[in-house]
MARBA-3410 file (N, C-alpha, C, O; in Angstrom, 1 decimal):
173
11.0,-12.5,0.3,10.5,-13.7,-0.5,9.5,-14.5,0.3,8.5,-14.9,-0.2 ~ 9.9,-14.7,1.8,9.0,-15.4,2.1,7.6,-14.8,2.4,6.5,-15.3,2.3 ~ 8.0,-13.7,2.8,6.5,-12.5,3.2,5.8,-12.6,1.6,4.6,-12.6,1.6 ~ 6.3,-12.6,0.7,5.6,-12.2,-0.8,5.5,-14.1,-0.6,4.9,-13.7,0.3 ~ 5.5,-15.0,-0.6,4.6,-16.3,-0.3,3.5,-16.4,0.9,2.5,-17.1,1.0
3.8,-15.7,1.7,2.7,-15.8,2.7,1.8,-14.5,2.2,0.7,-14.8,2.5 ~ 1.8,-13.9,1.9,1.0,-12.9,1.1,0.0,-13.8,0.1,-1.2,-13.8,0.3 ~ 0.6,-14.6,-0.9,0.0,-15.1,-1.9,-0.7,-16.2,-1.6,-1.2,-16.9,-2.5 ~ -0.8,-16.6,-0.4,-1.5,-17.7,0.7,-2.9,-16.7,0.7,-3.9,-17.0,0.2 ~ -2.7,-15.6,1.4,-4.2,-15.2,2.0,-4.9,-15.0,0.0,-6.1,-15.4,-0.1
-4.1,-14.4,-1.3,-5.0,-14.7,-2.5,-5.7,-16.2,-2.5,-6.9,-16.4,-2.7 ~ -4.6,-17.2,-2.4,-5.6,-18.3,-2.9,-6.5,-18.7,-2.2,-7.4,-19.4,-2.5 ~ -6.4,-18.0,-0.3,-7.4,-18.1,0.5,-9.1,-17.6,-0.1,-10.2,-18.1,0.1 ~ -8.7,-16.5,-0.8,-9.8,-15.4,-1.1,-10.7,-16.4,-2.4,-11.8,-15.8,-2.5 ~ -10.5,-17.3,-3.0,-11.1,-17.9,-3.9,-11.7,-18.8,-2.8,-12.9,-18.9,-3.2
-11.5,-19.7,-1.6,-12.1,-20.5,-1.7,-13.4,-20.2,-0.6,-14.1,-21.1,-0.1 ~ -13.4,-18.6,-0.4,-15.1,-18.2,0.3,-15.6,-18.8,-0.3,-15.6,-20.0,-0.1 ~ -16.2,-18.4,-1.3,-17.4,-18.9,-1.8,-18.1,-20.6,-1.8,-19.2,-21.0,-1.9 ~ -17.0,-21.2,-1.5,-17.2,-22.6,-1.1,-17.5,-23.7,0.3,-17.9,-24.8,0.5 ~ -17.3,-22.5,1.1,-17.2,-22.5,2.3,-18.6,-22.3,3.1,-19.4,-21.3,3.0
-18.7,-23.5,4.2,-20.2,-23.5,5.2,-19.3,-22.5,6.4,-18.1,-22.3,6.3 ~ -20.2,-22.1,7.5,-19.8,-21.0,8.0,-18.3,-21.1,9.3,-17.3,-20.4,9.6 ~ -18.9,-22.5,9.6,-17.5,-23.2,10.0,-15.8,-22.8,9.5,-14.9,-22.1,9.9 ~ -16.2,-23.4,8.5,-15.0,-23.4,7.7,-14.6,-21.6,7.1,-13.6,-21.0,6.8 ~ -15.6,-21.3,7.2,-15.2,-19.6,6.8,-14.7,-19.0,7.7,-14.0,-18.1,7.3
-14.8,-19.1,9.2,-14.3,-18.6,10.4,-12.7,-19.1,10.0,-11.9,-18.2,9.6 ~ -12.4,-20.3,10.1,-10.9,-20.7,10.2,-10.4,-20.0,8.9,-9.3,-19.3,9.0 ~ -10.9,-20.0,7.8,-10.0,-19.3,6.5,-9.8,-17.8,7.0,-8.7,-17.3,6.7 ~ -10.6,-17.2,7.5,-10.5,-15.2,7.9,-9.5,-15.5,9.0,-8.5,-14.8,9.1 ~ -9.8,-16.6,9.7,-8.8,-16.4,10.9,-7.3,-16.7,10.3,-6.4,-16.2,10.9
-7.0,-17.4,9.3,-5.8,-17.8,8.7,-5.6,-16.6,7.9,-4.6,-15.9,8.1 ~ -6.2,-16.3,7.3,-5.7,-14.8,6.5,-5.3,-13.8,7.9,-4.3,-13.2,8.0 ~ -6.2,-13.7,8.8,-6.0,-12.2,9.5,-4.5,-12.5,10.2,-3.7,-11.6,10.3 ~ -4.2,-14.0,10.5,-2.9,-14.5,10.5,-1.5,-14.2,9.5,-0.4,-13.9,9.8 ~ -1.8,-14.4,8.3,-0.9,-14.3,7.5,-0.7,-12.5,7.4,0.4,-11.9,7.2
-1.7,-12.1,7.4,-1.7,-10.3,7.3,-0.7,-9.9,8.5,-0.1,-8.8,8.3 ~ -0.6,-10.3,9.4,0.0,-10.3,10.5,1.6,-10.5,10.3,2.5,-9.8,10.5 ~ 1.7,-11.6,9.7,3.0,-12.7,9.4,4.1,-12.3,8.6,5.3,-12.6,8.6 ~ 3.0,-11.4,7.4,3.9,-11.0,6.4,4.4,-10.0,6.5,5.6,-10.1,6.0 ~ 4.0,-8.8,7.0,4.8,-7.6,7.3,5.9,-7.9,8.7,7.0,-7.5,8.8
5.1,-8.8,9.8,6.6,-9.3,10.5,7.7,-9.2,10.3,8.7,-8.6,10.7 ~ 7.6,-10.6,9.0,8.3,-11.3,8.5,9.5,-9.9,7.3,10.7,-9.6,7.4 ~ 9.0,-9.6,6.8,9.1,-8.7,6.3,10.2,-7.6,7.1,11.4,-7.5,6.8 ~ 9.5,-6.9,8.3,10.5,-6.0,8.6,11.5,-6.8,9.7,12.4,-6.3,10.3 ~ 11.1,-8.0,10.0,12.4,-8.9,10.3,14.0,-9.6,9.7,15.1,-10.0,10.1
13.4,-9.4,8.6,14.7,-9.8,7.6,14.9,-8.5,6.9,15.9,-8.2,6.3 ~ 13.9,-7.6,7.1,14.5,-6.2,6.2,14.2,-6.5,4.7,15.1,-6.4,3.9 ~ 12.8,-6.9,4.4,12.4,-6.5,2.9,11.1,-6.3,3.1,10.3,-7.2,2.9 ~ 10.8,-5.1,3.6,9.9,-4.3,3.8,9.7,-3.2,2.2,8.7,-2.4,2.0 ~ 10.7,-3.5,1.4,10.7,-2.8,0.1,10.8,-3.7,-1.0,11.1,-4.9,-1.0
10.4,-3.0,-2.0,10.4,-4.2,-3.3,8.9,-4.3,-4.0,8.2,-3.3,-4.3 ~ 8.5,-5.9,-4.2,7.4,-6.3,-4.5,6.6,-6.3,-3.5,5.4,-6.3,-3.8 ~ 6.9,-6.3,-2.3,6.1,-6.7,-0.9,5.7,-5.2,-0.7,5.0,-5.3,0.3 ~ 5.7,-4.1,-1.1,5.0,-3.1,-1.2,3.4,-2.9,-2.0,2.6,-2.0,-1.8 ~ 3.4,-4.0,-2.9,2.5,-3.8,-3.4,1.4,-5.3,-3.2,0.2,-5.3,-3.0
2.3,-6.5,-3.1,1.9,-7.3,-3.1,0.8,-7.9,-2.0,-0.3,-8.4,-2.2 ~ 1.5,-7.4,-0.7,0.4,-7.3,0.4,-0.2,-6.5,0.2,-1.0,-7.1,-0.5 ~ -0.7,-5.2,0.2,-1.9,-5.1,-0.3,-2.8,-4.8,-1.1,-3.8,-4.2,-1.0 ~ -2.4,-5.5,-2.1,-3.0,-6.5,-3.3,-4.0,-7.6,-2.7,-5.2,-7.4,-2.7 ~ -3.1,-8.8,-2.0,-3.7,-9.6,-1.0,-5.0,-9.6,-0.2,-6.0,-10.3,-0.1
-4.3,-7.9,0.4,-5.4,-7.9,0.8,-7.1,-7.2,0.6,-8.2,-7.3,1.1 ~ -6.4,-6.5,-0.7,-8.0,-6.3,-1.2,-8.6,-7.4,-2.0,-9.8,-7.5,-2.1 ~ -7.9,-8.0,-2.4,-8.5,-9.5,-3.2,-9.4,-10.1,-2.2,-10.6,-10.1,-2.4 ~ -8.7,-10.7,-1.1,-8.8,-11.2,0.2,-10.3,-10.4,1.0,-11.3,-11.2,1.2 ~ -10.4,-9.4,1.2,-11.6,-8.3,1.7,-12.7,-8.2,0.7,-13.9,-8.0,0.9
-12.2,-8.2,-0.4,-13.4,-8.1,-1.4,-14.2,-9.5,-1.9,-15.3,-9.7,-2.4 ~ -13.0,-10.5,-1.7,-14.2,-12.0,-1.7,-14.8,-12.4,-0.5,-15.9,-12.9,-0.1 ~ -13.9,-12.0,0.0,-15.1,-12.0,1.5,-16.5,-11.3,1.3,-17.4,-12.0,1.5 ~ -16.7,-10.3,1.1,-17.3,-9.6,1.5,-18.5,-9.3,0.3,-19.4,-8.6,0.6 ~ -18.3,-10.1,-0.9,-18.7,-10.8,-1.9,-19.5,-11.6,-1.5,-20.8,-11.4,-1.5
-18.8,-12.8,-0.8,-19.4,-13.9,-0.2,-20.3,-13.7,0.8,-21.0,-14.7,1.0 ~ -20.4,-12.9,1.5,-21.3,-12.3,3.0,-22.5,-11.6,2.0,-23.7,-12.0,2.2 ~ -22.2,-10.7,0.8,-23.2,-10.4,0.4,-24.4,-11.1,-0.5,-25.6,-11.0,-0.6 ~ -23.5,-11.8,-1.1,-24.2,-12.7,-1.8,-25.1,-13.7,-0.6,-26.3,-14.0,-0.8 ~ -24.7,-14.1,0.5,-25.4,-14.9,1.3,-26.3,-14.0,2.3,-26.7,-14.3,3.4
-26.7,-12.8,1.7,-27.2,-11.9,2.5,-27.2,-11.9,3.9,-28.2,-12.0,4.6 ~ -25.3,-11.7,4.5,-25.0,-11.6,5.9,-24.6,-10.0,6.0,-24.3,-9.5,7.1 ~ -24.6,-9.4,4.9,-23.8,-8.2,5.3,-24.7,-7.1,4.3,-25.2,-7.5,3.2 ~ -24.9,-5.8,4.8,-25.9,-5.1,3.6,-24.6,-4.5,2.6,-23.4,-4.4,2.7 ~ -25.6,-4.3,1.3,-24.5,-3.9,0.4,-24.1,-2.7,0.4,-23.3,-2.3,-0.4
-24.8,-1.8,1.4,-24.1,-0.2,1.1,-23.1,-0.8,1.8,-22.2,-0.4,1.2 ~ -22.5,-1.7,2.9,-21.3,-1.7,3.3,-20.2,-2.3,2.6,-19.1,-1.7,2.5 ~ -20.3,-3.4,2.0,-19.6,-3.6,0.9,-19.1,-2.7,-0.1,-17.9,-2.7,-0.4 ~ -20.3,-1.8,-0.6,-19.9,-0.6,-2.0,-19.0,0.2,-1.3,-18.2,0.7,-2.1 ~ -18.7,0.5,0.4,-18.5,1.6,0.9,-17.2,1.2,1.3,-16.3,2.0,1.5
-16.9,-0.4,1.7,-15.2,-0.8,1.8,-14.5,-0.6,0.4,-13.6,0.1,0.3 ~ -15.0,-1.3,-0.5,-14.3,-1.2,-1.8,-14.3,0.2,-2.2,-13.2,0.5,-2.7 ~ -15.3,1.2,-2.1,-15.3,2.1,-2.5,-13.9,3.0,-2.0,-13.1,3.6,-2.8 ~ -13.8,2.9,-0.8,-12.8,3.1,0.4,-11.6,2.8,-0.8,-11.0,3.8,-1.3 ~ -11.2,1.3,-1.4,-10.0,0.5,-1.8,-10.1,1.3,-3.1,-9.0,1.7,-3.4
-10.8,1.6,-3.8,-10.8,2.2,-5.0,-10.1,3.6,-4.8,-9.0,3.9,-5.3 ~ -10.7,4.2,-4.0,-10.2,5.8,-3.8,-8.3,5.6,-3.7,-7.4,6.0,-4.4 ~ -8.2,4.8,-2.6,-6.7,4.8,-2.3,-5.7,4.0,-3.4,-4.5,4.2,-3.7 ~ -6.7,3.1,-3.8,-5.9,2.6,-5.3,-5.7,3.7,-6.4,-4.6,3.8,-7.0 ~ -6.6,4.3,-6.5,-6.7,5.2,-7.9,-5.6,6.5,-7.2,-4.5,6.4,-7.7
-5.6,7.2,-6.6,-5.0,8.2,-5.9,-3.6,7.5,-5.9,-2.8,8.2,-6.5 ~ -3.2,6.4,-5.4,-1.9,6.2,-5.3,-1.5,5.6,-6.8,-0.3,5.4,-6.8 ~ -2.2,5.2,-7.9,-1.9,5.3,-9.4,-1.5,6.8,-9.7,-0.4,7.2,-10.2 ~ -2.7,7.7,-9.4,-2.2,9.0,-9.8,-1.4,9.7,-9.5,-1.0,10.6,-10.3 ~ -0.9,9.5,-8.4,0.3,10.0,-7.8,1.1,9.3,-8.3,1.9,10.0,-9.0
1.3,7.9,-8.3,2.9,8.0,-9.0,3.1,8.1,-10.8,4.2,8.2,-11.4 ~ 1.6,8.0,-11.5,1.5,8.9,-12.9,2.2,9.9,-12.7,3.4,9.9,-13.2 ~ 1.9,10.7,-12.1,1.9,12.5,-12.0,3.7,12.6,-11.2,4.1,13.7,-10.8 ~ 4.4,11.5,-11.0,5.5,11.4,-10.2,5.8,12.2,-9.0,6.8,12.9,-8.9 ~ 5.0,12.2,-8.3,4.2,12.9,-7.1,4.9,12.6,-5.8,5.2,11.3,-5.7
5.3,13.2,-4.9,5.7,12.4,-4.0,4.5,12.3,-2.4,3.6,13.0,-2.0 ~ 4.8,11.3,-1.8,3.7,11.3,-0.6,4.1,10.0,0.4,5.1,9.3,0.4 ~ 3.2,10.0,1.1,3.5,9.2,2.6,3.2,8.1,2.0,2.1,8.6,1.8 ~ 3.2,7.0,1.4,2.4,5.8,1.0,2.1,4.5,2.3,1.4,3.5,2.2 ~ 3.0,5.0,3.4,2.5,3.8,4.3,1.5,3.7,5.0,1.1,4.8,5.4
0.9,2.7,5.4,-0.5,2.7,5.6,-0.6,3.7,7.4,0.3,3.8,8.3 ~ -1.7,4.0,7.3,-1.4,5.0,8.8,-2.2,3.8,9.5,-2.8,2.7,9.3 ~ -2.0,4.6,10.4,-2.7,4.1,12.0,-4.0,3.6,12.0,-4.1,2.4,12.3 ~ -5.1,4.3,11.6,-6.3,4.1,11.8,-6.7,3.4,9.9,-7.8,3.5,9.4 ~ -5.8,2.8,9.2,-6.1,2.0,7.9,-6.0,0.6,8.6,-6.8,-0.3,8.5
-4.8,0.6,9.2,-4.2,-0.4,9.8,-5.2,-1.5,11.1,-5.3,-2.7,11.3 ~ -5.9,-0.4,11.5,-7.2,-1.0,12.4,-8.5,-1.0,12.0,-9.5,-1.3,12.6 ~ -8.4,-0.4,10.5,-9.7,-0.8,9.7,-10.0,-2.1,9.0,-11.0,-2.7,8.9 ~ -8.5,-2.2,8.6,-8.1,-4.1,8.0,-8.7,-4.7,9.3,-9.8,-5.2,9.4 ~ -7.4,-4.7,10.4,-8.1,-5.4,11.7,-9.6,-5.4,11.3,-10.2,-6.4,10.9
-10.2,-4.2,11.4,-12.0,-4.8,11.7,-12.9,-5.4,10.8,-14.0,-5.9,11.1 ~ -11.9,-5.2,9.2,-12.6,-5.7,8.1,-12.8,-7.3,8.5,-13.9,-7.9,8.4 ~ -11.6,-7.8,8.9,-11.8,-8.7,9.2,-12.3,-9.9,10.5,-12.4,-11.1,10.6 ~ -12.5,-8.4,11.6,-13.4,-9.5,12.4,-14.4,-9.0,12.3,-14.9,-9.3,13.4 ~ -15.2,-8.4,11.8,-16.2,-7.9,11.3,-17.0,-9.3,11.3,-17.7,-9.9,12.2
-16.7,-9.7,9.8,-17.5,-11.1,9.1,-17.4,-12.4,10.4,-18.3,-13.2,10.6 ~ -16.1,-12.3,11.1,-16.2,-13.3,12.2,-17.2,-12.7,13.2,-17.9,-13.5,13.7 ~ -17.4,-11.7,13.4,-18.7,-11.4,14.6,-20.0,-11.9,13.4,-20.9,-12.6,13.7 ~ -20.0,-11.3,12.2,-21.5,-11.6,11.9,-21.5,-13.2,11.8,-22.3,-13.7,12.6 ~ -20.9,-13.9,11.2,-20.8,-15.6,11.3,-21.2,-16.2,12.4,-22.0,-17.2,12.4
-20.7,-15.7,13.5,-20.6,-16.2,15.2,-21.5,-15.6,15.9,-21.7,-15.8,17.1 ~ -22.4,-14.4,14.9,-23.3,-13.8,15.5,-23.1,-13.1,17.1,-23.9,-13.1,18.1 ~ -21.9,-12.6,17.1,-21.8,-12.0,18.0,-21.0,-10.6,17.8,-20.0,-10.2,17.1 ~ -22.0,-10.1,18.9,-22.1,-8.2,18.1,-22.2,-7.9,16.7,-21.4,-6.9,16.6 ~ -22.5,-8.0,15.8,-22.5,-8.0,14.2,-22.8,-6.3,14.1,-22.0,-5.5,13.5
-23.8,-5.9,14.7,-24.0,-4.6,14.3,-23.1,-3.8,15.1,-22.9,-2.7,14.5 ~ -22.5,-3.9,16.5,-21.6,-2.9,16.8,-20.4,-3.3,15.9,-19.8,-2.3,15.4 ~ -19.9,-4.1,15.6,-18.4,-4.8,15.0,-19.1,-3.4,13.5,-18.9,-2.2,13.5 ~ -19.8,-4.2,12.7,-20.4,-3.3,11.6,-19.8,-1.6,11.5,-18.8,-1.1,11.0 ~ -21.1,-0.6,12.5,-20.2,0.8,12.6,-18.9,0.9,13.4,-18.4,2.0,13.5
-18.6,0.1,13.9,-16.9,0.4,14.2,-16.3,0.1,12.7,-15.6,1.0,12.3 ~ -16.3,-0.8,12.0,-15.6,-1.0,10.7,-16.0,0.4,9.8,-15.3,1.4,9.5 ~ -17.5,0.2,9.5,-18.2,1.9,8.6,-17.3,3.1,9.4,-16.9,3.9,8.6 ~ -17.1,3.2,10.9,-16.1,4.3,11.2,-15.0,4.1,10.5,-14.7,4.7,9.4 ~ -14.0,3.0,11.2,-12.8,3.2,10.4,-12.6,3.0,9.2,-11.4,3.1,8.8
-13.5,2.7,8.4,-13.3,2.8,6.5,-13.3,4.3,6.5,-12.4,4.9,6.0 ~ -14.5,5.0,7.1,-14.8,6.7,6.4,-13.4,7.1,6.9,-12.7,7.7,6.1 ~ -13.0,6.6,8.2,-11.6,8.1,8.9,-10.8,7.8,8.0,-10.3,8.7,7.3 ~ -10.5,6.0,7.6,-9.1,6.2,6.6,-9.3,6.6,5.4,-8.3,7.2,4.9 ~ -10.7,6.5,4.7,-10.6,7.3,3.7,-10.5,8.4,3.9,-10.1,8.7,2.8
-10.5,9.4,4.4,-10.4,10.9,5.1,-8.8,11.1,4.6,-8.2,11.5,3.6 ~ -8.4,10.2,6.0,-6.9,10.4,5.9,-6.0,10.0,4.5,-5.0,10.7,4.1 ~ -6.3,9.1,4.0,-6.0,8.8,2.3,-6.3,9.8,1.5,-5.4,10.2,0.8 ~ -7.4,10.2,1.6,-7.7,11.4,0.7,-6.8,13.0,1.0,-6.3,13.6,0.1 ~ -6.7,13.2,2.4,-6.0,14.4,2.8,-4.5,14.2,2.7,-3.9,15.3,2.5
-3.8,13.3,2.8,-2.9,13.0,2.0,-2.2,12.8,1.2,-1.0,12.9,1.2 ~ -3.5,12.4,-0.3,-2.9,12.5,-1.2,-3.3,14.1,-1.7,-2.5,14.6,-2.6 ~ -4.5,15.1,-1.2,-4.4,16.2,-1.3,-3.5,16.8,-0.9,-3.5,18.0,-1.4 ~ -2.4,16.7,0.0,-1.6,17.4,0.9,-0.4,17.2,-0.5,0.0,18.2,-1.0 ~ -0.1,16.0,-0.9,1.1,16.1,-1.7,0.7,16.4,-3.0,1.8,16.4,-3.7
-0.2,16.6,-3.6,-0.6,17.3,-4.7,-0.4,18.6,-4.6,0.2,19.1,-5.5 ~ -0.7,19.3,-3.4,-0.9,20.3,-3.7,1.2,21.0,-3.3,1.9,21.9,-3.8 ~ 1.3,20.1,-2.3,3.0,20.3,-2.2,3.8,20.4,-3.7,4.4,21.3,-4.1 ~ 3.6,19.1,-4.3,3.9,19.0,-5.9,3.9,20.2,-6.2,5.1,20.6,-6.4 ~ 2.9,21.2,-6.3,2.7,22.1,-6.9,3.1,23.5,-6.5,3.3,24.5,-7.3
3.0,23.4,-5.0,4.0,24.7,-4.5,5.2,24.5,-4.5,5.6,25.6,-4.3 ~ 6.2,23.6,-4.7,7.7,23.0,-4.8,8.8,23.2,-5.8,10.0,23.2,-5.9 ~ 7.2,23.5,-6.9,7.5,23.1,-8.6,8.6,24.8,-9.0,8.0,25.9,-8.8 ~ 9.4,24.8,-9.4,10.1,26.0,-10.1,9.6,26.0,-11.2,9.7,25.1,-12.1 ~ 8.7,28.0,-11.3,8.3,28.0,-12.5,9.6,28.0,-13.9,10.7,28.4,-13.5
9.4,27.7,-15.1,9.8,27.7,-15.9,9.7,28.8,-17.1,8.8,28.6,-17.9 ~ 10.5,30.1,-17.5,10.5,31.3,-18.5,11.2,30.9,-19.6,12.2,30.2,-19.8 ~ 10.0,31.7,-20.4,10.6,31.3,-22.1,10.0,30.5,-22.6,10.3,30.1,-23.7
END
């Protein structure tokens, strides 16, 4: 309960980029990259790591990464193939993990290793370009870890598709 409130802290954070001078945009990423932290703590400290908090954080946090990154583009801080290319990233793993549990599929759904340090970079990303410090190395370190996790998202959800289907007992008659 409380992790699914600190979750819904970094959404209403995600509305107020757009309003924000660059000051103030550093402390809101820095409070989200906080609560991203807080809620899964929180979470597997009390033992509700299942439920709504499965979906809710990262909900959060694509709301959260895509007004960001909205807001950078619109203020022409960030180019837009990298934007199309994070979301593009959040699309694939959204639609794939729709399809799989359409198709009642089974698979890994927790976030791996190298997804986990791409959030990390999504978000100090926009704080290096704001602060102007390193913006273009922060940049292809983030463009790296969006492509591997998409890799790994994608080989995954190919790995249990195709399990699904070697598993399946055929049916006569």
């Amino acid at each position: 309960m409380i992790a699914n409130f600190i979750s819904f802290i970094r959404i209403i954070l995600a509305g107020t980029l757009f309003f924000l001078n660059a000051k103030q945009k550093l402390i809101v990423i820095f409070v989200a990259a906080i609560t991203d932290f807080l809620d899964g703590y929180i979470a597997r400290w009390v033992r509700q790591s299942q439920g709504s908090g499965m979906w809710i954080d990262p909900l959060a946090d694509k709301i959260f990464i895509t007004c960001l990154y909205v807001s950078l583009v619109l203020e022409h801080q960030v180019p837009q193939w990298v934007f199309v290319l994070f979301v593009g990233r959040d699309v694939l793993i959204s639609a794939g993990y729709l399809f799989m549990k359409y198709k009642k599929m089974f698979g890994n759904f927790t976030p791996s290793f190298v997804s986990k340090v791409n959030t990390c970079l999504q978000m100090l990303y926009p704080m290096a370009v704001i602060s102007s410090t390193y913006p273009e190395l922060f940049m292809y370190l983030t463009v790296t870890t969006t492509i591997l996790s998409a890799i790994v998202y994608l080989f995954r959800f190919l790995l249990s598709y195709w399990l699904s289907k070697a598993t399946r007992i055929p049916t006569y008659g």
